[in-house]
C-alpha positions as CSV (number, residue, x, y, z in Angstrom):
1,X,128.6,-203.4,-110.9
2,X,129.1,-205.8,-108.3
3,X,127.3,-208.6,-106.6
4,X,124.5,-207.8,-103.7
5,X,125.0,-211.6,-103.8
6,X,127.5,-213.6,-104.8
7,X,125.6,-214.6,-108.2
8,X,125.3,-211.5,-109.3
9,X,125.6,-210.5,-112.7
10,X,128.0,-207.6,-113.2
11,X,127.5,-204.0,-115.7
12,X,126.6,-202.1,-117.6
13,X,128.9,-200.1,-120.0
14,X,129.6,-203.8,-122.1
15,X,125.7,-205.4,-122.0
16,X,124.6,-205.3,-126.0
17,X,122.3,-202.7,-126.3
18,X,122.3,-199.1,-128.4
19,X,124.0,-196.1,-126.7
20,X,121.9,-193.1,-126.4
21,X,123.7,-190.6,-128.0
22,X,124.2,-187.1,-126.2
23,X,121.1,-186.1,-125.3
24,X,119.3,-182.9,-124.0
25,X,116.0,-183.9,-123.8
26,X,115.3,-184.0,-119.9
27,X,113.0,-187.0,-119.0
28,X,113.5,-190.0,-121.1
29,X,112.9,-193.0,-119.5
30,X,115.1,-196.1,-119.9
31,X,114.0,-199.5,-119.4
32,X,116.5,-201.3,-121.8
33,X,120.2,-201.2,-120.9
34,X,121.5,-198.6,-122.0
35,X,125.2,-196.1,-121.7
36,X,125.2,-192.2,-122.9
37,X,125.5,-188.5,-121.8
38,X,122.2,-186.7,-120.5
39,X,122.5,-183.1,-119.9
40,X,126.2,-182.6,-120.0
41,X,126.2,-186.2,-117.5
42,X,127.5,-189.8,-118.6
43,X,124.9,-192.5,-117.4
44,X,124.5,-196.0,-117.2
45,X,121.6,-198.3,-117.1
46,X,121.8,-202.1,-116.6
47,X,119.3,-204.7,-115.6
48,X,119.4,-208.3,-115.8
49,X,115.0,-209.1,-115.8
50,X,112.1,-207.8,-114.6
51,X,110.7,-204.1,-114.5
52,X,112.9,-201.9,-113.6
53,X,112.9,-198.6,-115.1
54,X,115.6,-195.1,-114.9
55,X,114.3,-191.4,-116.0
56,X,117.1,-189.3,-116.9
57,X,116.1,-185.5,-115.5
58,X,117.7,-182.1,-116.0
59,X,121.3,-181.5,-114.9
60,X,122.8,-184.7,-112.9
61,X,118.8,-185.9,-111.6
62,X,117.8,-189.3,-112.0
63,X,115.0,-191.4,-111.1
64,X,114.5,-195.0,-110.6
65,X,111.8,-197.6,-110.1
66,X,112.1,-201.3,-109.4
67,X,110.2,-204.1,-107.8
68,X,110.5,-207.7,-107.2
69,X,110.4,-208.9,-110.5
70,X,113.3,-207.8,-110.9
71,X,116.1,-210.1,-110.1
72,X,119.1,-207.3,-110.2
73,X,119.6,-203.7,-111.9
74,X,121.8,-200.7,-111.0
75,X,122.1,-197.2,-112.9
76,X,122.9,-193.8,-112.3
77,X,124.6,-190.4,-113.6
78,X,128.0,-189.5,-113.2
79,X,131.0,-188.6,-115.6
80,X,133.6,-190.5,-117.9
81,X,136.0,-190.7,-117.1
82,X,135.9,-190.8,-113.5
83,X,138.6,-189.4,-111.5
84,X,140.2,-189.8,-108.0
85,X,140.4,-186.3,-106.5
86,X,136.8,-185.7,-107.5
87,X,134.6,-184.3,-104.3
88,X,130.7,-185.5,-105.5
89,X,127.3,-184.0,-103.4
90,X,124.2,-185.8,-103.7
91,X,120.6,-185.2,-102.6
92,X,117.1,-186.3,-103.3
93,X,115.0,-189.2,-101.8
94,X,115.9,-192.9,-101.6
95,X,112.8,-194.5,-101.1
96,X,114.5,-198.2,-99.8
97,X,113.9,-199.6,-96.4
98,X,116.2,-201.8,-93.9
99,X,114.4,-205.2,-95.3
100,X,115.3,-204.2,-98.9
101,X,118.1,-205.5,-101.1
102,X,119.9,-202.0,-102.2
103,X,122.5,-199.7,-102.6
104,X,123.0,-196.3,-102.8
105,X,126.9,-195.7,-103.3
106,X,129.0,-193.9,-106.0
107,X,130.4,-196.4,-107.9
108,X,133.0,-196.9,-110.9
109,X,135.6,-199.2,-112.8
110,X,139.3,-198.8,-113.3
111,X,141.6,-200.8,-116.2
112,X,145.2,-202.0,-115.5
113,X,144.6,-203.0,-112.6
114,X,141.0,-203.8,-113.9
115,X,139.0,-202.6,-110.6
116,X,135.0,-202.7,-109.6
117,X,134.7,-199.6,-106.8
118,X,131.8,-198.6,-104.5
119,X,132.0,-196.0,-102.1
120,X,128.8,-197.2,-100.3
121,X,127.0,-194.4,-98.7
122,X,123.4,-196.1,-98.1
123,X,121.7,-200.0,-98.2
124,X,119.3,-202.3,-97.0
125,X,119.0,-205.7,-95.6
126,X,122.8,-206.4,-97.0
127,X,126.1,-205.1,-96.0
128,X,128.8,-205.5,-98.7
129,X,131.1,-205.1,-95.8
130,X,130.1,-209.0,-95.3
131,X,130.6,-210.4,-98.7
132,X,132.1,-214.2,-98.5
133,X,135.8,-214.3,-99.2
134,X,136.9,-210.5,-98.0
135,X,139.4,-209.3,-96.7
136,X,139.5,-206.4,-94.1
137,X,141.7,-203.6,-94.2
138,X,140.5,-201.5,-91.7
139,X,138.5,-198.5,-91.4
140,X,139.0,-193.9,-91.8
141,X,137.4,-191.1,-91.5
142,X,135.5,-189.0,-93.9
143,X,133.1,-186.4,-94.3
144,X,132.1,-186.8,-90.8
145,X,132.0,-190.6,-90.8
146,X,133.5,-193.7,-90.5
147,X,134.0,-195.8,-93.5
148,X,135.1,-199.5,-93.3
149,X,136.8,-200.9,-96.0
150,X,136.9,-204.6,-97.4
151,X,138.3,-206.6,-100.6
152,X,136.3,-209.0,-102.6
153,X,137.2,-211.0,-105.7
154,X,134.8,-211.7,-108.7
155,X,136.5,-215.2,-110.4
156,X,135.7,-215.2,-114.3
157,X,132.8,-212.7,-114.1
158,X,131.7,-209.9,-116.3
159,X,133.3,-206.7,-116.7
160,X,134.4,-203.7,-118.7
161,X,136.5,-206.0,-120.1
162,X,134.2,-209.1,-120.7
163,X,134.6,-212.0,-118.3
164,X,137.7,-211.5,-116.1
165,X,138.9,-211.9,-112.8
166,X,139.2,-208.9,-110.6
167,X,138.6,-207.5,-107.7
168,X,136.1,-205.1,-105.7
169,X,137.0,-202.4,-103.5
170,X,134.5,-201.4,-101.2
171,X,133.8,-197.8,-98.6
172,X,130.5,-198.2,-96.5
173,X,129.8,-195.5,-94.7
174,X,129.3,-196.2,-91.0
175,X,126.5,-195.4,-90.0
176,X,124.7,-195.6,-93.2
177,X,122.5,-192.5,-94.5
178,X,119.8,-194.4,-94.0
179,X,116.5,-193.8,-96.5
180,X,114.0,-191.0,-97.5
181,X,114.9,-187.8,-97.7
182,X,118.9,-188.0,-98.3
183,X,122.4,-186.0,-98.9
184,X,125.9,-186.2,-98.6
185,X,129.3,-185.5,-99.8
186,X,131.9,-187.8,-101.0
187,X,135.7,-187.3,-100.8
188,X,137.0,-189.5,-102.9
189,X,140.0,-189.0,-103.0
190,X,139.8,-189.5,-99.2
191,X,138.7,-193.4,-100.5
192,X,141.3,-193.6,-103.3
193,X,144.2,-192.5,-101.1
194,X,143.6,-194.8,-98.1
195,X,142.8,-197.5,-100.1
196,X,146.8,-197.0,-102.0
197,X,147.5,-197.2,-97.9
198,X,146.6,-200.7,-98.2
199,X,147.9,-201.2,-101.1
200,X,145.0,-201.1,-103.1
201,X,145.6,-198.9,-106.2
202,X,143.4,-198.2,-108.5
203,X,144.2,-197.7,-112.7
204,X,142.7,-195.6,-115.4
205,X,139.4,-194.3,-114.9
206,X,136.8,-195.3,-116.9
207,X,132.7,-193.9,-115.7
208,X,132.1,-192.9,-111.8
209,X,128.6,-192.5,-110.9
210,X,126.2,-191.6,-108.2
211,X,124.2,-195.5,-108.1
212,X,121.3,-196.5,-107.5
213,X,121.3,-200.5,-106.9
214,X,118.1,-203.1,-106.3
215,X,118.6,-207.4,-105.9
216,X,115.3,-209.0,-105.9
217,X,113.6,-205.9,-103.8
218,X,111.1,-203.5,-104.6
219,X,112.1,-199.0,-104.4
220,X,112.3,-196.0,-105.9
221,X,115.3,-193.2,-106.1
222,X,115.0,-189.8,-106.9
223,X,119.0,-188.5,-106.9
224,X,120.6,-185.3,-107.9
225,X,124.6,-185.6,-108.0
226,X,127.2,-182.9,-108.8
227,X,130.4,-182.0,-108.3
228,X,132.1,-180.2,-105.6
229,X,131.2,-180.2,-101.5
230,X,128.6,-178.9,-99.9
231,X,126.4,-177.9,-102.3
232,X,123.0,-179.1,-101.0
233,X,119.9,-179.6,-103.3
234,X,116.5,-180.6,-103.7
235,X,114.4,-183.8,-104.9
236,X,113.5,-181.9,-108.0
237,X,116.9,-181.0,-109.5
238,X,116.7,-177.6,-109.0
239,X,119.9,-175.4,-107.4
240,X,119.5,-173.8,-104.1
241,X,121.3,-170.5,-102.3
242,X,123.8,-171.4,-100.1
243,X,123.4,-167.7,-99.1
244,X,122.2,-167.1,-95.7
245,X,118.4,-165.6,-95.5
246,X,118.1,-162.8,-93.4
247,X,114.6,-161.5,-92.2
248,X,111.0,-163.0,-92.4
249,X,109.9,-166.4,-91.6
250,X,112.5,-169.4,-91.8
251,X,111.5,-173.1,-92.3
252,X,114.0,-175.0,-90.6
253,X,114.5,-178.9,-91.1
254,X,116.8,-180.9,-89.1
255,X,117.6,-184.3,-90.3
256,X,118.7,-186.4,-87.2
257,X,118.3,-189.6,-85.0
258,X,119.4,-191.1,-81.8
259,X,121.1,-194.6,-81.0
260,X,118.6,-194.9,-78.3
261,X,115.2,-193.5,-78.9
262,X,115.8,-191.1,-75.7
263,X,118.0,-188.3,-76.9
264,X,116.7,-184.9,-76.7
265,X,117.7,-182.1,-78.8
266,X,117.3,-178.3,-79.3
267,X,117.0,-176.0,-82.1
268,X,118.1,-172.9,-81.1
269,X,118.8,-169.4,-83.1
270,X,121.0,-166.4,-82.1
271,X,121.0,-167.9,-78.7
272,X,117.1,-168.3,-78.5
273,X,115.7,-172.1,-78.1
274,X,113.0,-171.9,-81.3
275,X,112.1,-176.1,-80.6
276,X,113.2,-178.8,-78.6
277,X,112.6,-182.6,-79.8
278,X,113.1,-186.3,-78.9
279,X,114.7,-188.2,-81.2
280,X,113.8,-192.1,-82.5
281,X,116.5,-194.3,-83.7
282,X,115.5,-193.8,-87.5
283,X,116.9,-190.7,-89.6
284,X,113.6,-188.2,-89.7
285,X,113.0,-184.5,-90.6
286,X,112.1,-182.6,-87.5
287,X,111.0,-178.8,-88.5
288,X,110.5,-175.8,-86.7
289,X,109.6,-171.7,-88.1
290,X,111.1,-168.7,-87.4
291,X,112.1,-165.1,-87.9
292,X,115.0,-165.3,-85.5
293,X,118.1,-164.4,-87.6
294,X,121.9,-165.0,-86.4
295,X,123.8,-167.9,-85.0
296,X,122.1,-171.2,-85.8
297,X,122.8,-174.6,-84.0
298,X,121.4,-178.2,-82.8
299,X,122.3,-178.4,-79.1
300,X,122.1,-182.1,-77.7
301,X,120.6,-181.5,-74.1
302,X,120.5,-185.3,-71.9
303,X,123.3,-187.3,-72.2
304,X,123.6,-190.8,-70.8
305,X,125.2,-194.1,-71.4
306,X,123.9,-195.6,-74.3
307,X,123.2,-192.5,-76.2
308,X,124.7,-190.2,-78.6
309,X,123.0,-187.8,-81.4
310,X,123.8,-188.3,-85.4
311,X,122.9,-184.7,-87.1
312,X,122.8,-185.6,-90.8
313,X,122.2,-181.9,-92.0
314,X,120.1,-179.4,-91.5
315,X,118.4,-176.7,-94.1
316,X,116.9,-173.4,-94.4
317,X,113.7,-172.5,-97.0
318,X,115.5,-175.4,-99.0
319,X,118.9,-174.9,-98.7
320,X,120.7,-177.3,-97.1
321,X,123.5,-177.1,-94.9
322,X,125.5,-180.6,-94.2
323,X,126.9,-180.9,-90.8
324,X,130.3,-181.9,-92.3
325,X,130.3,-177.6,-93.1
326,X,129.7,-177.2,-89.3
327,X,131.5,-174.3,-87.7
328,X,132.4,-176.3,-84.6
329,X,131.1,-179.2,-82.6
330,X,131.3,-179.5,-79.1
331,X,129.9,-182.4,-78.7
332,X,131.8,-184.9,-80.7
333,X,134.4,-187.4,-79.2
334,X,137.8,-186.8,-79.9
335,X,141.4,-186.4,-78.8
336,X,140.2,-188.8,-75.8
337,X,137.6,-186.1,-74.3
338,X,134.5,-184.6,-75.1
339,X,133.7,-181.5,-76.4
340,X,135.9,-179.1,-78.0
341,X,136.1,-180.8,-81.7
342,X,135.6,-179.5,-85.0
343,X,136.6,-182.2,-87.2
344,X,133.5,-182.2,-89.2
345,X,131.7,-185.3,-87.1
346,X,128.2,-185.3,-87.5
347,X,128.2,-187.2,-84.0
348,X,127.4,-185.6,-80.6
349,X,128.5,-187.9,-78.0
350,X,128.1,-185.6,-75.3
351,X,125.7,-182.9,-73.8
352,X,127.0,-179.8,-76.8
353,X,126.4,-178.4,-80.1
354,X,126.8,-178.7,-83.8
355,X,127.0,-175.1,-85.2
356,X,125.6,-174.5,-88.7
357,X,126.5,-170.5,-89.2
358,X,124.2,-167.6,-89.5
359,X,120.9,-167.2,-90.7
């Protein structure tokens, strides 16, 4: 665990407290720190004061509750070891606002070199990407993002390995997720190989988790991680069909937002326009219903300078269907022109369409 400021206490794996042994009872709550397996899924739970408080669900759910009392806690589920080629999905809610102190990133330690890692998918009101002392090594692509990546070092601080110097790697996803209703897919070894690019390896694995983080804020998280892309999910824990429905009434969600508050966008289903909506500049759930089966797509309708369209998924009765799984994208800037791409952007910076397969 790292620092959302830079007196942070650090972890959770070393803090004296009894292990929960493997466990498959579904919702036991943890409010003392605490390291185990839950439902075939290594967790960790770590707080420093106050009332914060992890449930460990069926499968690889969690959730969390903190408030202000709390001066700094961060858990989550996730496996040990952790790996480098490991491809994680995520859904749920994260129930954090932009003037909050939190995280929502998968996160994980290495030994020789000793290394804190957060692949930073989520936050509020603080952006690692500014922690004092960094360095800068750039920025790639990755599951239809931008990630920029930065260095830190923690001098005589606590660790797996008691109080050592080391330092932090960190991914944040640009643009964030943002909060609420939430998903995603991360490539990590995407993360692990560019960060060997700059030199910065990583060592043995120990846990790699899907974390939820609060610093002197007040949320809630409700997170299901597993492995492997794509998978989608609900708030509950429950699996979903990726299987395309066919027939009857659909219930259509598309999670989106503009950069401007002006954009205007189109559901539209085997070539037939089923709703049209104007985005604001926050992530939200825009729904529509329909029997229309075939082709499915978001079309982005009234360019202009200043705006652009970010299409964070969509699903179908449930199912979800990232945009990073598009079948093409003609909207997205690439190759210096518009249109044409299919590089799994979920930008559209130009009058065209993400396409999300058939119904």
């Amino acid at each position: 665990m790292k620092l959302l400021t830079n007196s942070k206490l650090v972890l959770s794996t070393f803090v004296c407290a009894a292990a929960l042994g493997v466990s498959t009872v579904s919702a036991q709550t943890l409010t003392s720190n605490s390291t185990g397996t839950n439902n075939g899924f290594y967790y960790t739970f770590w707080k420093d004061s106050g009332n914060a408080s992890m449930t460990l669900q069926s499968g690889g759910r969690y959730t969390s509750q903190w408030n202000s009392g709390t001066n700094n806690w961060v858990g989550g589920k996730g496996w040990n070891p952790g790996n480098s080629s490991r491809t994680i999905s995520y859904s749920g809610n994260y129930g954090v606002s932009n003037s909050q102190n939190s995280y929502l990133a998968l996160y994980g330690w290495t030994r020789s070199p000793l290394i804190e890692y957060y692949v930073i998918e989520s936050y509020g009101s603080y952006n690692p990407a500014s922690c004092s002392g960094g360095t800068d090594y750039g920025s790639f692509q990755s599951d239809g993002a931008t990630y920029n990546v930065r260095r830190c070092q923690r001098v005589n601080q606590p660790s797996i390995d008691g109080n050592q110097t080391f330092y932090q790697y960190f991914s944040v996803r640009n643009p964030k997720k943002g909060f609420g209703n939430i998903s995603g897919t991360i490539t990590f070894a995407n993360h692990a190989n560019f960060w060997a690019s700059k030199g910065l390896n990583l060592g043995s694995h120990n846990y790699q988790v899907l974390a939820t983080e609060g610093y002197q804020s007040t949320g809630s998280s409700d997170i299901t991680v597993s492995q492997g892309g794509n998978t989608g999910g609900t708030s509950s824990g429950g699996s979903t069909s990726s299987t395309p429905s066919t027939g009857g009434n659909k219930t259509i969600v598309v999670r989106a937002r503009g950069t401007s508050g002006q954009e205007s966008i189109r559901l539209k289903v085997n070539n037939t326009v089923v709703q049209t909506w104007t985005l604001t500049t926050n992530m939200a759930n825009y729904t529509a219903t329909t029997s229309l089966s075939g082709g499915s797509l978001v079309e982005y309708t009234n360019d202009a300078s200043g705006r652009d369209v970010q299409v964070d998924y969509i699903s179908v009765n449930g199912s979800v269907r990232q945009s990073e799984a598009q079948t093409y994208n003609t909207g997205v800037y690439q190759n210096g022109a518009c249109g044409g791409g299919n590089g799994g952007s979920e930008w559209l910076h130009c009058n065209g369409a993400i396409g999300y397969g058939n119904l």
